[in-house]
Every structure is written in structure tokens, then in C-alpha cells.
C-alpha positions in Angstrom: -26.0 110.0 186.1 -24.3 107.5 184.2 -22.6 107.4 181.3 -23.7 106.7 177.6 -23.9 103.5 177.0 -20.8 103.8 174.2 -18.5 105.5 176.5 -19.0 102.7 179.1 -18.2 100.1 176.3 -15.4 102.0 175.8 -13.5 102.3 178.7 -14.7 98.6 179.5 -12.8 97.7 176.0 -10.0 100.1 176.8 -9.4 98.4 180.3 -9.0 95.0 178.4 -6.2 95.7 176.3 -4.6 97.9 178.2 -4.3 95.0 181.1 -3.7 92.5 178.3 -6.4 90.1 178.5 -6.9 91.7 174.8 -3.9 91.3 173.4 -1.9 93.1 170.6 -2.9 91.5 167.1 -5.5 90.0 168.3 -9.0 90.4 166.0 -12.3 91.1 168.1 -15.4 89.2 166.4 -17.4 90.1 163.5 -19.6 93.6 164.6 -22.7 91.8 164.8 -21.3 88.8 166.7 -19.4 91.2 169.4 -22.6 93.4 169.9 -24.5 90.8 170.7 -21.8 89.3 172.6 -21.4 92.6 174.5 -25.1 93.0 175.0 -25.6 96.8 172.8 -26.6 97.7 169.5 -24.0 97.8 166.6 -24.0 101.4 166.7 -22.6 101.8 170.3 -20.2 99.1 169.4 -18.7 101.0 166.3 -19.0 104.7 168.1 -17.5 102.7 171.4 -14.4 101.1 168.3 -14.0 104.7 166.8 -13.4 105.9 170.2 -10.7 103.4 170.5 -9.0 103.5 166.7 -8.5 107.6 168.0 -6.7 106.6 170.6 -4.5 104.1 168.3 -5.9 101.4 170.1 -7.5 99.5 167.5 -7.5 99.1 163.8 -10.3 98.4 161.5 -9.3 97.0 158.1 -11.2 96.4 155.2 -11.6 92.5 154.7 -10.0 91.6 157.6 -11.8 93.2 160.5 -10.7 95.2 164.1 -7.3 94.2 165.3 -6.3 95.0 168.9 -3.1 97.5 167.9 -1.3 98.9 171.0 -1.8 98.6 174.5 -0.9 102.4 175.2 -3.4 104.8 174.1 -2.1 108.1 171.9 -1.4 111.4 173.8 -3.8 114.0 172.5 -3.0 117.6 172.9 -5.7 119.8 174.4 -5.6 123.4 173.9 -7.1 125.8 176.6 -6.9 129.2 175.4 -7.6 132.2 177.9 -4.9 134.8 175.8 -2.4 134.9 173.9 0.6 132.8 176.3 -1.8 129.7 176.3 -3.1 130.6 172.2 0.7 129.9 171.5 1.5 126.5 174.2 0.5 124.5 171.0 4.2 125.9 169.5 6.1 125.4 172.8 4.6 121.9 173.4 5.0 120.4 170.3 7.4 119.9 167.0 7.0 121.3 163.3 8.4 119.6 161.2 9.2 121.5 157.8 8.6 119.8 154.7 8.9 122.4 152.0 9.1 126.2 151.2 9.3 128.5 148.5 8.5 131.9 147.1 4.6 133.0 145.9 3.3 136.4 144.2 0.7 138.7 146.3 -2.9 137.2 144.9 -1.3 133.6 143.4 -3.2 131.7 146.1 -6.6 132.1 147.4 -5.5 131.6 150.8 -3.7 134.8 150.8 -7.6 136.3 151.2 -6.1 139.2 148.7 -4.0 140.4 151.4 -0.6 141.5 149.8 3.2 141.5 151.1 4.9 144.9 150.2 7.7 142.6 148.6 5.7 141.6 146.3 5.6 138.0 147.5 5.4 135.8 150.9 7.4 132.5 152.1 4.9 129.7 151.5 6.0 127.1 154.1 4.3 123.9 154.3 4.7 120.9 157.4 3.9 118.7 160.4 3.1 119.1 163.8 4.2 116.4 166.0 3.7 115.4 170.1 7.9 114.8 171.0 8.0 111.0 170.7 5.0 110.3 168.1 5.6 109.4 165.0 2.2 110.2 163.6 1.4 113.9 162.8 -1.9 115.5 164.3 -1.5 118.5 162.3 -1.0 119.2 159.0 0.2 123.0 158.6 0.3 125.8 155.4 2.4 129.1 156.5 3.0 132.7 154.8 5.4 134.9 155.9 5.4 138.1 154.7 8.2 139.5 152.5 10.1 141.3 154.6 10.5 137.9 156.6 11.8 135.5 154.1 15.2 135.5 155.5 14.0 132.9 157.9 13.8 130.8 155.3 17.6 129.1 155.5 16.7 128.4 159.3 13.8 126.4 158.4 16.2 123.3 158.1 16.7 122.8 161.8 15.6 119.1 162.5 13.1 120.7 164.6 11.5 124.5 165.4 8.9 125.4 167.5 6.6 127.7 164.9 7.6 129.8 162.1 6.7 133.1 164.1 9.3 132.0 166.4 12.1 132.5 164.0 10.3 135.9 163.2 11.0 137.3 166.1 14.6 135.3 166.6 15.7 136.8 163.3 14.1 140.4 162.8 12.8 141.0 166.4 9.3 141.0 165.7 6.9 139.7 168.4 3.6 138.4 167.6 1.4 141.0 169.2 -2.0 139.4 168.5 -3.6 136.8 166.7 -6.7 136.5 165.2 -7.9 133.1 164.4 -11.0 131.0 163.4 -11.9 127.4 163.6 -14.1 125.8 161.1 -14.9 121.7 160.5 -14.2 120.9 156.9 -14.2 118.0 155.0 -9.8 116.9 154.7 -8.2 117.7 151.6 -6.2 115.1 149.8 -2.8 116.7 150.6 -3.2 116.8 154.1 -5.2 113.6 154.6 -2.0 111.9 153.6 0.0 113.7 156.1 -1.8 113.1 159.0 -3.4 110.1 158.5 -6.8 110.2 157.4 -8.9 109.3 154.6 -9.6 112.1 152.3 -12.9 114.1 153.1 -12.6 112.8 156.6 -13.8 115.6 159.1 -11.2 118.0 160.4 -11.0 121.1 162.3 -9.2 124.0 160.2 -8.1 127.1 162.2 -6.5 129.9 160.0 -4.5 132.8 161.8 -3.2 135.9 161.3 -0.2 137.0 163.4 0.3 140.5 164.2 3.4 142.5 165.5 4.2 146.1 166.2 1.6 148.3 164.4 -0.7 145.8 163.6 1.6 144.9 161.2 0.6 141.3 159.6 4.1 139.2 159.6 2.5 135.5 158.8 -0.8 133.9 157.6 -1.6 130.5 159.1 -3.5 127.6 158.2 -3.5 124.1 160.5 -5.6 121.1 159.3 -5.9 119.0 162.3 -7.3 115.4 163.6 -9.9 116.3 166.0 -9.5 112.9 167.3 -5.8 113.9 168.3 -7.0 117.7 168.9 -9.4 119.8 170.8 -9.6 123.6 171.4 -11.1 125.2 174.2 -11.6 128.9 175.9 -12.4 130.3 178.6 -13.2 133.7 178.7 -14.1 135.7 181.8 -16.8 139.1 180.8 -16.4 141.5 183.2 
């Protein structure tokens, strides 16, 4: 079987610039002009130019048009979870980048689900996920660590950590156990649309955790805002 007619438009468009005969800077034709040029219908030419701005190929600009704008397509990061080793490769694989931190009461933020830290408060830390050698974020990331767990928080200024939990269990010896997570498609808030390169209400995938160590007890509360261009999840789980 072959493939969809977009997907062939694609890789046909891909192969182009990548081998140069579409050059970097260059602007591709007016949409109705290149479909018919191309021999498709406008919609498999802008799902076929989508395809190609994820990959940071091409850029569409208001008033100006598509401009040819690498001839290396992005690294995405795939995420193939089976247990907890491969639920965690996403931290070992890739950079956070801390941007800010401070101190917030049990029940001040609705992401805290109600959920309360027998401090009193949790270590609100907010950042960037980046692929080693990318200067665009595909995440955008909100963390609480419970009370007892703040001390991290001087630690958080190393030019680069793997994950909070990571300095959890560095600091306090407190191995994440289990996680239990859920992924959701929501429309980008502002603060991370900025972050990570979108436009706001653009769709996103938004997985929120909860981290677990000994005794089920709950040591950080997650929630990642990713580019599902730049981002995909999947499992495989075996029933026996």
C-alpha cells in the first residue's frame, strides 16, 4: 500500500532541501500556485508544509510566505515506555534547564489537586527541557517537591540537571519508586507557549505525574507541556 498522498509530498519536499536543490531562504510559491504546480490539493500541500515546519525545515510567515529554513531536520525525542527504567530515559536523555523556584502554601495552586506537604508548603520549580545541542525547548515543565525536599533547592543552579527527582534522591536518598502519570491534549497556555515555541492555544500533550518513594510516600508533583511535533509517547505493555 502506499502512502498518503501528504506524506509522499513530504518526504519528496524533504529530499529537496535536504540535497539542496531547495536551498536555505529560499520562498516556495504562493499555496495555490505550488499545489497546482505539485499536482495535489492545497490541503495535502499545507498538511505535507506542517509536516516540514515540525521538523524546522520550513517556516511560514505571515505576509511573506514559506521559506526554506534548514537543511537538517530537528531531532525529536520518542519515548517508549514498558516500566519505570524507560518512563524515566526522557530525564537521562535530555537537559532541564531551571528557570525559577520558590516556596507555595498546601492548597495555593490548583495543581496541587489538594494534596498537602506536611511542611506546610512545596518547592514550586519551573523550566525547560532541552535535546543536548538544540536551542529550542520541546518541553515546557512545572515541578512540586514536597517540603521535606526543598533543600534541593540551592542545587537547582547547576547549568544543567537531569530531573528534579534526581537531586531527591542525590540529596535525601529517596528513590522514585513509582510513578503515576496521565497524558491529556490541551489547548497551550500562554506561559508555556512562549517557552517552547508555539502560538498560544496551539495543541499540546500535558502529562502530569506523581513520583512516589519508600512507602508510597509522594516526594514531587509533575506537570510537562510538550510540542507533540517534537514529542511522542508510546507503551507497550505485555498481559499475561
Amino acid at each position: 500500500m502506499s502512502a498518503p498522498r501528504h506524506k509522499q509530498l513530504t518526504r519528496s519536499l524533504r529530499d529537496e532541501i535536504v540535497s539542496g536543490r531547495l536551498r536555505v531562504g529560499d520562498r516556495l510559491p504562493p499555496e495555490v500556485e505550488f499545489a497546482a504546480e505539485r499536482g495535489v490539493s492545497r490541503t495535502t500541500l499545507r498538511r505535507a508544509l506542517s509536516e516540514l515546519e515540525s521538523e524546522g525545515l520550513v517556516a511560514r510567515r505571515k505576509r511573506v510566505g514559506t521559506i526554506v529554513a534548514s537543511q537538517t531536520p530537528q531531532q525529536h525525542f520518542r519515548m517508549a515506555t514498558n516500566g519505570l527504567p524507560e518512563l524515566m530515559r526522557v530525564t537521562r536523555e535530555t537537559v532541564l534547564e531551571v528557570w525559577s523556584s520558590r516556596h507555595v502554601e498546601n492548597h495555593a495552586d490548583p495543581a496541587l489537586g489538594g494534596r498537602e506537604s506536611p511542611t506546610g508548603y512545596w518547592l514550586e520549580v519551573i523550566g525547560v527541557r532541552r535535546i543536548p545541542g538544540r536551542l529550542r525547548p520541546f518541553n515546557w515543565s512545572r515541578m512540586f517537591v514536597s517540603g521535606p525536599y526543598a533543600g534541593i533547592e540551592p542545587s537547582l543552579s547547576r547549568h544543567s540537571i537531569g530531573s528534579v527527582y534526581n537531586l531527591i534522591e542525590e540529596m535525601f536518598s529517596r528513590p522514585v519508586l513509582r510513578v503515576s502519570q496521565s497524558v491529556n491534549a490541551i489547548a497551550c497556555p500562554a506561559i508555556a507557549a512562549d517557552a517552547i515555541g508555539l502560538s498560544p492555544d496551539a495543541p499540546v500533550l500535558r502529562i502530569d505525574a506523581d513520583l512516589f518513594s519508600h512507602n508510597d510516600e509522594l516526594v514531587e508533583i509533575s506537570q510537562a507541556i510538550y510540542d507533540p511535533a517534537r514529542f511522542q509517547v508510546r507503551t507497550d505493555v505485555l498481559l499475561k
